[in-house]
C-alpha positions in Angstrom: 166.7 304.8 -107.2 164.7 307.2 -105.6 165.2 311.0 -105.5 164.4 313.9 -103.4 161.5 316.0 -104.8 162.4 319.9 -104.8 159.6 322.2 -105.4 160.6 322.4 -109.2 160.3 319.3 -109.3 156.7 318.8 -108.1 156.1 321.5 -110.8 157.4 319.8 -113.8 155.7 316.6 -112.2 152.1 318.3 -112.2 152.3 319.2 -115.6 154.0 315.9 -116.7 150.5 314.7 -114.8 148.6 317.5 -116.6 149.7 316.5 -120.4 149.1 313.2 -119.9 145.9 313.1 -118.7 144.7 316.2 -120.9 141.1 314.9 -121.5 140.0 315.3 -117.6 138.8 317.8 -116.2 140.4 319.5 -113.3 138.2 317.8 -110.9 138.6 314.3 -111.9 142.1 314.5 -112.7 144.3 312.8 -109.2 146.9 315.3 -108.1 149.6 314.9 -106.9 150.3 317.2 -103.1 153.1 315.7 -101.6 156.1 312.8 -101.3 159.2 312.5 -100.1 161.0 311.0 -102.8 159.9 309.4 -106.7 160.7 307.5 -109.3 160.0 307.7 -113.1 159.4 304.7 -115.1 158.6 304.6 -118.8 157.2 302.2 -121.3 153.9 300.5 -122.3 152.6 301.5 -118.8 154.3 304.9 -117.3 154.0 305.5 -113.9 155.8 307.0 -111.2 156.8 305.5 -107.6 156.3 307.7 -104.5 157.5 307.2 -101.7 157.9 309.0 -97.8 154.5 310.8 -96.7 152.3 310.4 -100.3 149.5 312.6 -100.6 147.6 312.5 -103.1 143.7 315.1 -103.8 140.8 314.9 -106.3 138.4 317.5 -105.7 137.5 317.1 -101.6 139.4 313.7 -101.4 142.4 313.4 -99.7 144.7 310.2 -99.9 147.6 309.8 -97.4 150.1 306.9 -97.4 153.7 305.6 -97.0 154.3 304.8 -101.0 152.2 304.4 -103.8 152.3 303.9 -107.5 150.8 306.8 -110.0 149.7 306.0 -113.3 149.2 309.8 -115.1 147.5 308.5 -118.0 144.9 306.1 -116.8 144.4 308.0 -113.6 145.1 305.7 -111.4 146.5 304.8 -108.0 147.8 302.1 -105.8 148.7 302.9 -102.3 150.4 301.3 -99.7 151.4 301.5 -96.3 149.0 303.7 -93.4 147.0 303.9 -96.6 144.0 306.7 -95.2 141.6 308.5 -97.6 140.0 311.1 -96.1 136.3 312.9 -97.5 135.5 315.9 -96.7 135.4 316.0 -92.7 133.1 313.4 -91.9 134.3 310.4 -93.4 137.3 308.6 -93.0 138.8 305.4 -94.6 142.3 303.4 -93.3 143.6 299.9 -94.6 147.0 298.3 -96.0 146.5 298.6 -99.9 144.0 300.8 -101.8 143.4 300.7 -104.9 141.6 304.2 -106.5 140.5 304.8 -109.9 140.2 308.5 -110.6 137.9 308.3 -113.4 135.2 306.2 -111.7 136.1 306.9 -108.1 135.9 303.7 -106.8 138.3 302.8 -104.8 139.4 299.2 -103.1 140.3 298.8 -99.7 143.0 296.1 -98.8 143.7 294.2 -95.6 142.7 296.0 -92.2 140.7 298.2 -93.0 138.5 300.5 -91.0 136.1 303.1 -92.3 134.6 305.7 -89.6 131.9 308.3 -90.5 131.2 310.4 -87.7 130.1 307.8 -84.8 130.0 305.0 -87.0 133.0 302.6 -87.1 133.1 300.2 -90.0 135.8 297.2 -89.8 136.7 294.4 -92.6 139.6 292.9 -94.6 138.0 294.4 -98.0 136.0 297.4 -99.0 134.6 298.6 -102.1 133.9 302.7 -102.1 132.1 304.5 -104.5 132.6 308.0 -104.3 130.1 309.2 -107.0 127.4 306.6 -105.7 128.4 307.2 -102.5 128.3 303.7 -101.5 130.5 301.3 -99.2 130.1 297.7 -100.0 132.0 294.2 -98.8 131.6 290.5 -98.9 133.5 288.8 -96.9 132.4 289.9 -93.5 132.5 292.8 -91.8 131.7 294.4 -87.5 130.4 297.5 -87.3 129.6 299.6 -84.2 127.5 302.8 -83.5 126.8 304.2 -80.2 126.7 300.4 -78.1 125.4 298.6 -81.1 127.4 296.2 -83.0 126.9 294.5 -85.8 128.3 291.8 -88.3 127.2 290.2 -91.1 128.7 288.7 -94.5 127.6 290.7 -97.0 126.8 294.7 -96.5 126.5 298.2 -98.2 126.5 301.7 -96.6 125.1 304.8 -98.4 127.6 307.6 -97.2 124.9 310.5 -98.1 122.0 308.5 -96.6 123.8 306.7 -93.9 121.7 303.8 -93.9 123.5 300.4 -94.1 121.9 297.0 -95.8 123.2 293.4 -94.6 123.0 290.5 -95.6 123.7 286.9 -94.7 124.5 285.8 -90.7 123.4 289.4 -89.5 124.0 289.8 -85.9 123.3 293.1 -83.8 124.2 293.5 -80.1 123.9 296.1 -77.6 125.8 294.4 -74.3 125.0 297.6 -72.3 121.0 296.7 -72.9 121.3 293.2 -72.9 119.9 292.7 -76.5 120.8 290.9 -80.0 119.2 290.8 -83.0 119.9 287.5 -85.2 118.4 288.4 -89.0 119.5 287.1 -92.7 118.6 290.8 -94.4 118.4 294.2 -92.4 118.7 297.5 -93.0 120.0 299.9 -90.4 120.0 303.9 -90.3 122.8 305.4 -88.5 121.0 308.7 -88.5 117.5 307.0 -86.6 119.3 304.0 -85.3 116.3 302.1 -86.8 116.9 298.6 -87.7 114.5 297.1 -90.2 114.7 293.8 -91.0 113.2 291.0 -93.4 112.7 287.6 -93.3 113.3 285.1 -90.5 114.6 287.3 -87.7 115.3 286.8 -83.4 115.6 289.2 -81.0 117.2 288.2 -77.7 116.7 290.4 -74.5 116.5 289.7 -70.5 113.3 289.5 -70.4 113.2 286.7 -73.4 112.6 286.1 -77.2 110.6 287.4 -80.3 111.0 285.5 -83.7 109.5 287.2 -86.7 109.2 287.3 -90.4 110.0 291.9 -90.9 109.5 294.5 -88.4 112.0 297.0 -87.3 113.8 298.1 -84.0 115.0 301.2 -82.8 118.2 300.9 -81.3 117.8 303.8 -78.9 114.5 303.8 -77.9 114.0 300.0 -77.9 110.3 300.4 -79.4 110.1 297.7 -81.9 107.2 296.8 -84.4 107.0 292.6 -85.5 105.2 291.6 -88.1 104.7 288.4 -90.1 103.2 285.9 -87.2 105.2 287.3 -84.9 106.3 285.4 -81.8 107.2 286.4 -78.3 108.7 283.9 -75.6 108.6 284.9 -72.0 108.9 282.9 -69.3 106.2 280.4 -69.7 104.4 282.5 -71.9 104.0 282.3 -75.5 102.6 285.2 -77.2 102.1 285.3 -81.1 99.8 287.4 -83.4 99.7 289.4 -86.9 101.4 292.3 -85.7 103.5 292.9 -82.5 104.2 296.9 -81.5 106.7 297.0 -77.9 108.6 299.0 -76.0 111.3 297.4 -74.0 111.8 300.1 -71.5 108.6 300.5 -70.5 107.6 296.7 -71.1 104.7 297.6 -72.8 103.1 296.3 -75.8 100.4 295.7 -78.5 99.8 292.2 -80.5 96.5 292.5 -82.8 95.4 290.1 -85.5 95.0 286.4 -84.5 96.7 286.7 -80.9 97.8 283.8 -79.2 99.4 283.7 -75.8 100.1 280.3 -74.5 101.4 278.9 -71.0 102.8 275.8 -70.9 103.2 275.2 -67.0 99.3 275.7 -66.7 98.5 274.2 -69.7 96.6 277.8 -70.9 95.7 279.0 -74.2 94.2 282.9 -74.8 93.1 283.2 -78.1 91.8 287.2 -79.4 91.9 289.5 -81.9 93.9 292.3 -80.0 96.3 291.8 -76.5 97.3 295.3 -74.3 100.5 293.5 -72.9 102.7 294.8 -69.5 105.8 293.1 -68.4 106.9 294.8 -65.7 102.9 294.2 -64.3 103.2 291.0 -65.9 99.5 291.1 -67.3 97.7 291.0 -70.9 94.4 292.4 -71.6 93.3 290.3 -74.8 89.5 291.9 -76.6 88.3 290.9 -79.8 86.1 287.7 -79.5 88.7 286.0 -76.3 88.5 282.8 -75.6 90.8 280.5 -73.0 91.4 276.9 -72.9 92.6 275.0 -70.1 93.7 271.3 -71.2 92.9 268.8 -68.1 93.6 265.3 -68.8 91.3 264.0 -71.6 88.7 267.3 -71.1 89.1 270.7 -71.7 87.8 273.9 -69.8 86.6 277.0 -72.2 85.8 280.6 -71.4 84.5 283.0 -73.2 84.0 286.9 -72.2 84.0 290.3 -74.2 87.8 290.5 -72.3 89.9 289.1 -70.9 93.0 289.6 -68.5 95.7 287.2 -67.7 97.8 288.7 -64.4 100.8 286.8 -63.7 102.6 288.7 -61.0 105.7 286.9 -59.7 106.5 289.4 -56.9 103.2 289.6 -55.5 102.6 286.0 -56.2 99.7 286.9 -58.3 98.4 284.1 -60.8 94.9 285.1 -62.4 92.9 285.6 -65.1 89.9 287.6 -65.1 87.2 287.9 -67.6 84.5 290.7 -67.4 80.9 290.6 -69.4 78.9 287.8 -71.1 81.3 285.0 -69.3 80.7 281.5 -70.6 82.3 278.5 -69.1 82.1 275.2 -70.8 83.5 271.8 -70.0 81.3 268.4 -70.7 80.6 268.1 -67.1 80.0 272.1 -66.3 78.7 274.9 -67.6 78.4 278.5 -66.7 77.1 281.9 -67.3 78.1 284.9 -65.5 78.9 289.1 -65.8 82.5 288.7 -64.0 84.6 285.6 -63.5 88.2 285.2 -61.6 90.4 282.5 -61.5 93.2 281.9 -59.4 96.2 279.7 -60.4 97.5 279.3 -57.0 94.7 277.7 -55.1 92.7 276.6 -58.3 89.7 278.6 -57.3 87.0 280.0 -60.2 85.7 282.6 -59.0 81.8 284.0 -60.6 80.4 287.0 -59.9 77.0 289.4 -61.0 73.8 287.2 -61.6 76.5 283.5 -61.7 74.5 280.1 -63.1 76.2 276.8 -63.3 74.8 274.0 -64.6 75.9 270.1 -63.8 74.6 267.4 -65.3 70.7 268.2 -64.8 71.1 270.3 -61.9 71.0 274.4 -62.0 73.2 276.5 -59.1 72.5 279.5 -58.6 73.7 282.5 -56.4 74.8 285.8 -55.8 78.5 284.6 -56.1 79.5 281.1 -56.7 83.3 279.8 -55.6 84.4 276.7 -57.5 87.4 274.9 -56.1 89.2 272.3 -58.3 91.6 269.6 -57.5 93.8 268.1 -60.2 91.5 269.4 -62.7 88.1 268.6 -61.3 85.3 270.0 -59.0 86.2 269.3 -55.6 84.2 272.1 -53.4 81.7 274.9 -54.3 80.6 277.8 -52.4 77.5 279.5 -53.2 77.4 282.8 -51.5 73.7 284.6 -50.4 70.5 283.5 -52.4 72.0 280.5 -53.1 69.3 278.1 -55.2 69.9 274.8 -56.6 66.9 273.3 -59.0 67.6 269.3 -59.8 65.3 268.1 -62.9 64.0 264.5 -62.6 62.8 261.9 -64.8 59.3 263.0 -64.7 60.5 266.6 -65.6 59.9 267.8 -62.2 61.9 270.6 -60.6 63.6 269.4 -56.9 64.9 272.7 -55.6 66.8 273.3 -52.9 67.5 277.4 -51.4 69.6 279.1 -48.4 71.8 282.1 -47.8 74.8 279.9 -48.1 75.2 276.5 -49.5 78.6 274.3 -49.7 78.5 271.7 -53.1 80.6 268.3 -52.6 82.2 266.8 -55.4 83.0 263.3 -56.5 84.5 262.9 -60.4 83.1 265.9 -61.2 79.5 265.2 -60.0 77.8 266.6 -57.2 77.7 264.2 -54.4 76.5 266.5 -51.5 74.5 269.2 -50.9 75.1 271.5 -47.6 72.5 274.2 -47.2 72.8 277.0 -44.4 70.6 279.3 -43.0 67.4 280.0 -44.3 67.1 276.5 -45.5 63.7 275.7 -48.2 63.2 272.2 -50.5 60.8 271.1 -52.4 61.1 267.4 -53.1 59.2 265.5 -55.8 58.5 261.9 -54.1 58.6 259.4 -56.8 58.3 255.3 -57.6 60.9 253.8 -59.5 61.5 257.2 -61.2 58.2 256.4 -63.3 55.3 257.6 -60.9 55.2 260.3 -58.4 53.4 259.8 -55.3 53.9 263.2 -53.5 55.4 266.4 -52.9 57.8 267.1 -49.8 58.0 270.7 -48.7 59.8 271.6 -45.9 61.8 274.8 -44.2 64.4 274.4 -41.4 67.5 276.2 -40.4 69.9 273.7 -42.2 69.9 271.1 -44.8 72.2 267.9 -46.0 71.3 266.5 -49.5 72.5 263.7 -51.2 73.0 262.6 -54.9 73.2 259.8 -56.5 74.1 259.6 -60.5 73.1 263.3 -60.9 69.8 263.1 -59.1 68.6 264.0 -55.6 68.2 261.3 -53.6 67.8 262.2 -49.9 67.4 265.3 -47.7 68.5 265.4 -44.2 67.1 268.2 -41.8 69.8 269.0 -39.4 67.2 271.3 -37.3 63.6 269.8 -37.2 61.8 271.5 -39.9 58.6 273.3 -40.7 57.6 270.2 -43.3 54.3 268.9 -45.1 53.8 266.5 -47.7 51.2 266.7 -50.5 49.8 264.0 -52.2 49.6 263.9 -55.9 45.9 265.2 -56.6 46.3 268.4 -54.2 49.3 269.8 -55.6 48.7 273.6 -56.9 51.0 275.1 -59.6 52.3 277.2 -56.8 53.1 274.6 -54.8 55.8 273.5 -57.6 58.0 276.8 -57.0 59.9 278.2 -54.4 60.3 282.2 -54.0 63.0 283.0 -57.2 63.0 279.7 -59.2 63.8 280.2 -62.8 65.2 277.3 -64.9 67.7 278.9 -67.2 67.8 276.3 -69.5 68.3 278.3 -72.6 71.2 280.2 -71.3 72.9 277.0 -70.8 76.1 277.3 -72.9 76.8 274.8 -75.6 80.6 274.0 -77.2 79.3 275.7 -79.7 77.9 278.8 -78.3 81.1 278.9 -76.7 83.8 278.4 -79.1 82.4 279.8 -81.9 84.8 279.7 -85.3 87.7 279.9 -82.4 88.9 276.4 -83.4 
């Protein structure tokens, strides 16, 4: 039976404790504070059985509970009951059972328990605490939540002194008031920085979509997060992926260098570079570092190449571009082209080329102060080549037909120029010649507009809408001057090549 402790009788039981357990120290040794009632039990094993508000102190350690079992001479305790072990005034521990060890201090949580230090709230069935390492450990599962962020994983331990936790196994990290969770299979995480840093395969989930990486880390209250290991971010349509990914989620602003990839399915758009400048709220990317972009289109494929690139995708302002400034090179097997600026519009499948433009098609050469190239399902439907517009047609003979205005409008059939509309200011120079082997004169003419006609890349007619100002020179009169009109240059060297274009890309 159990008695009622008087104040004597906590005496004699402290020193009954004390010459029993005579090789401790003070410190180490478990006292004894407080219980309502006891029990003495002697044999192989003494102990004593407590019972009615048990408290129990080693050094700053406190341990409350309803009943518990003391073992003097191994220093050892088994509570039960509101079991709650309190250290110092920061960290607190509750559960069913614990089981303490005096002369390790470890101690074993049981069934419900919940550790808080500070802010920190740390739930499970069983806990391991180490109060010399000052180490928390479980594994079996465990949810724990810090300022909006919870997390569970299988396996965990928590440094006390440090406050930094390691999981893991099935690591899971949400934030519902941000909209974000963090799927990883080992992470660390610093209640003091609220840094997570995690290894191996790891997803992070937010509104604005996905990033899957091999390490990296995030910080929980500033949402700035670095990605490394390929990382990947989805968006959208967009795929982004490079070496190294640095973002901030507030300001929906990041970094991806090293082998940067951002693709868009829908428009069937690749953006290759060596460094991206990324905005989500603008909904851009700047990409430097050798760019190039590839459009697929049915069995051919379009490719640019500029010093930078910048893909705009603005869903508010219904703005679908990208631009591409300095040393532009277009190249597709039925088009190539050279410019200082380029723009090209998703929404009305318009390339824009600006600064000192040259296209090339087949063996003719357009060139103008700005050229606009509509496309239809992936071809060359219309062109428009704006002021000082010049169009030079090689023929068999290695002649140069050329063709000049202030504005000109290119027709297009499969991707090969089928009509020629020149206005204002209309010049040609025509190379008459028999069966394509012989020529038998030049046509010179200038009128106020002008239809040409191809045929299989090549000049065929030339249709004077006004009457012109025309002559035609045989053969054996033609001067060297004759040959040119005012600003012809064949460019045939800055032609771009797949080569010149894609480099060591693919």
């Amino acid at each position: 039976m159990f008695r009622k402790i008087s104040i004597v009788g906590v005496i004699l039981l402290s020193l009954f404790n004390g010459i029993t357990s005579y090789a401790q120290s003070e410190e180490e040794k478990v006292e004894l504070v407080q219980a309502g009632a006891l029990e003495g039990h002697e044999g192989k094993e003494s102990y004593v059985k407590l019972k009615d508000n048990v408290i129990f102190k080693q050094g700053a350690m406190y341990l409350y509970c309803d009943s518990a079992f003391q073992y003097a001479k191994t220093n050892y305790i088994e509570a039960f009951g509101r079991v709650r072990m309190v250290q110092g005034d920061t960290l607190t521990l509750n559960c069913s059972k614990l089981e303490y060890d005096g002369n390790t201090k470890k101690a074993k949580a049981i069934g419900n328990v919940i550790l808080v230090d500070k802010q920190t709230i740390l739930k499970t069935n069983l806990l391991n605490y180490d109060r010399q390492l000052k180490t928390v450990s479980y594994s079996s599962g465990a949810n724990i939540s810090d300022k909006g962020n919870i997390l569970t994983s299988k396996i965990g331990m928590y440094s006390t002194s440090s406050k930094i936790f390691t999981f893991k196994k099935e690591v899971h990290i949400t934030n519902p008031g941000q909209g974000f969770l963090l799927d990883a299979d080992t992470l660390q995480y610093s209640a003091l920085t609220k840094i997570a840093t995690f290894r191996g395969p790891t997803t992070i989930t937010t509104k604005d979509g996905s990033i899957v990486s091999n390490e990296g880390s995030y910080n929980t209250q500033t949402s700035v997060m670095y990605f490394g290991g390929k990382a990947q971010v989805f968006s959208g349509d967009n795929k982004i992926s490079g070496n190294k990914i640095d973002y901030d989620e507030k300001t929906k602003l990041g970094i991806v260098t090293g082998n940067v990839m951002i693709e868009n399915k829908k428009d069937s758009i690749t953006v290759l570079g060596q460094k991206a400048n990324y905005s989500g709220s603008k909904g851009y990317s700047i990409v430097s570092g050798n760019p190039l972009m590839y459009q697929v289109a049915g069995k051919d494929t379009l490719f640019l190449k500029a010093d930078t690139l910048i893909s705009i995708n603005d869903t508010i302002n219904k703005v679908k571009q990208l631009k591409a400034f300095y040393h532009v090179q277009l190249y597709r097997n039925d088009m190539q082209a050279t410019c200082d600026s380029l723009v090209y519009d998703f929404y009305d499948s318009t390339i824009y080329l600006f600064r000192n433009p040259i296209l090339w098609n087949g063996k003719n050469q357009l060139v103008a102060d700005s050229i606009w190239m509509v496309q239809k399902n992936g071809k060359m439907d219309k062109m428009y080549m704006h002021v000082n517009a010049f169009v030079v047609s090689q023929d068999t003979l290695k002649n140069f037909n050329q063709i000049k205005g202030r504005e000109i409008t290119v027709s297009f059939a499969n991707n090969h120029i089928q009509k020629i509309l020149v206005e204002g200011n209309a010049e040609s120079i025509y190379h008459a010649l028999e069966e394509d082997k012989k020529m038998i004169g030049l046509n010179k003419a200038i009128g106020g507009s002008i239809v040409v006609l191809f045929e299989k890349d090549k000049l065929s007619t030339i249709t004077y809408v006004t009457k012109p100002s025309a002559e035609f020179i045989p053969p054996q009169k033609i001067e060297p001057a004759d040959t040119k009109l005012k600003g012809f240059k064949w460019n045939s060297k800055e032609r771009p090549t797949r080569q010149t274009v894609i480099g060591t890309n693919l």
